[in-house]
C-alpha positions as CSV (number, residue, x, y, z in Angstrom):
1,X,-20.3,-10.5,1.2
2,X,-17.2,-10.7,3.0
3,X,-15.6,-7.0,3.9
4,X,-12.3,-6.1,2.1
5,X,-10.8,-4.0,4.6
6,X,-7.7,-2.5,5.4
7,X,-5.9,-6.1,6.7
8,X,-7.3,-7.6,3.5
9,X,-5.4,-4.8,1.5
10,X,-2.4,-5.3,2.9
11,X,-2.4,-9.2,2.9
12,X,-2.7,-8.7,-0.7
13,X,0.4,-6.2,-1.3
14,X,2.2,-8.6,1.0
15,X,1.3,-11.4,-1.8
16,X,2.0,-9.3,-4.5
17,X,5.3,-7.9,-3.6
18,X,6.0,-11.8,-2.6
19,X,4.6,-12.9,-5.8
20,X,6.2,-10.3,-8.6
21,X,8.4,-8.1,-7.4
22,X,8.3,-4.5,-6.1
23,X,8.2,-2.7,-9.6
24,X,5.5,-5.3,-10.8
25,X,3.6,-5.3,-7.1
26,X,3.2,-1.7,-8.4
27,X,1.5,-2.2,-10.9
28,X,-1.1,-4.6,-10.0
29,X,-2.1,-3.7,-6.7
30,X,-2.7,-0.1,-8.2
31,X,-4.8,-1.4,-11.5
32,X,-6.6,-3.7,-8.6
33,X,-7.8,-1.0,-6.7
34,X,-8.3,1.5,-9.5
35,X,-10.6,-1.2,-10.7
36,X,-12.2,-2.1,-8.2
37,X,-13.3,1.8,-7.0
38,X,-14.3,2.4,-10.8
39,X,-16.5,-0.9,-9.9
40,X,-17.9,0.3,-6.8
41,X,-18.8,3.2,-8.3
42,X,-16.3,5.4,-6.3
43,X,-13.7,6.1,-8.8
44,X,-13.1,9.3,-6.9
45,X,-11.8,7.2,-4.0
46,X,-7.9,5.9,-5.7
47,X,-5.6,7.6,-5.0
48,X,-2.0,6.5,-7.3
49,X,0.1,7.9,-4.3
50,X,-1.6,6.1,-1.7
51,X,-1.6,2.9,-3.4
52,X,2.2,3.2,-4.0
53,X,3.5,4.0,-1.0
54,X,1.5,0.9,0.7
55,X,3.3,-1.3,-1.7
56,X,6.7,0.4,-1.1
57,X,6.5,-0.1,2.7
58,X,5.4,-3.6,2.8
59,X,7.9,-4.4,0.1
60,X,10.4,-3.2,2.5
61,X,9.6,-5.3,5.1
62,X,9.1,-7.6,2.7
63,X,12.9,-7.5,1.7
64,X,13.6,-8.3,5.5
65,X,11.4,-11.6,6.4
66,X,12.9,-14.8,5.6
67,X,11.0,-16.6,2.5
68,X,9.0,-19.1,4.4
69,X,7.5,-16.4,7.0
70,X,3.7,-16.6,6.5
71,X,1.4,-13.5,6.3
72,X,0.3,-13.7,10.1
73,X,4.0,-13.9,11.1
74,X,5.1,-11.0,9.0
75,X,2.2,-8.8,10.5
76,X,3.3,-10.0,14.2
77,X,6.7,-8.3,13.2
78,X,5.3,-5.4,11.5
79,X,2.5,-4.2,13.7
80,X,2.7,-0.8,12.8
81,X,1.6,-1.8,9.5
82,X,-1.8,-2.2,10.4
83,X,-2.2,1.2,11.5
84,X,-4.1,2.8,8.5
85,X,-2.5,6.2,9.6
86,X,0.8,4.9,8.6
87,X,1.1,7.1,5.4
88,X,0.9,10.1,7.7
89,X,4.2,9.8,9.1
90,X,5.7,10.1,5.8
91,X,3.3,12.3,4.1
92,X,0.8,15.6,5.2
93,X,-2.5,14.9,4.7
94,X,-2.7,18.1,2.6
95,X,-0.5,16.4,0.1
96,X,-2.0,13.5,-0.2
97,X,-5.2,14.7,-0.7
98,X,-4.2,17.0,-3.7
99,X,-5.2,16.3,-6.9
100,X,-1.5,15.4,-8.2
101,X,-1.2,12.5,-5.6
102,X,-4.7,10.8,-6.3
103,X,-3.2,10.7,-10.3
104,X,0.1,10.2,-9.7
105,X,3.2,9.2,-7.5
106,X,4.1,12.1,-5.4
107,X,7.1,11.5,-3.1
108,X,6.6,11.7,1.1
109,X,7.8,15.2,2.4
110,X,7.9,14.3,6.4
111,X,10.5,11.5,6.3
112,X,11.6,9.5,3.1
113,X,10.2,5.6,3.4
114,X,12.8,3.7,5.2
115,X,15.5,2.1,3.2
């Protein structure tokens, strides 16, 4: 079985946000991965803030690559995306570790997502 890993994840928000839309990106990528840790047995593991704030920042780079740029292109551009430790320039780990942020959208407090 192929790994879904962190690349994966994001190559699917990138799709997602292309696809539907910020609000609606929201939405799916969160029931995805919601379901998909109640499936694995790990529903401990979602976290609502987590999965939002992924689909915000990709959606905002989104919002800046032409229409035809391919998924490989817009990671080329957006390196820093890749870096699974992205979230903590936005957010303390503290924060998103508490209870709050793994059932709901808590907003960053180290720097607001860029805009």
């Amino acid at each position: 079985m192929t790994r879904f890993g962190h690349r994966e994840h994001v190559h699917f928000t990138w799709f997602a946000v292309r696809c539907f839309g910020l609000p609606v990106a929201i939405d799916v990528v969160s029931d995805s991965i919601q379901r998909t840790a109640r499936y694995a047995g790990a529903p401990q593991k979602y976290n609502a803030t987590v999965s939002r704030a992924w689909v915000e920042l990709v959606a905002h780079h989104v919002a800046e690559a032409d229409a035809d740029e391919d998924f490989d292109a817009f990671l080329a551009r957006n390196p820093a995306l890749m870096d699974k430790r992205l979230l903590l320039r936005f957010y303390r780990s503290a924060t998103l570790a508490r209870s709050e942020a793994r059932t709901g959208w808590v907003e960053p407090d180290l720097a607001p997502f860029p805009a």
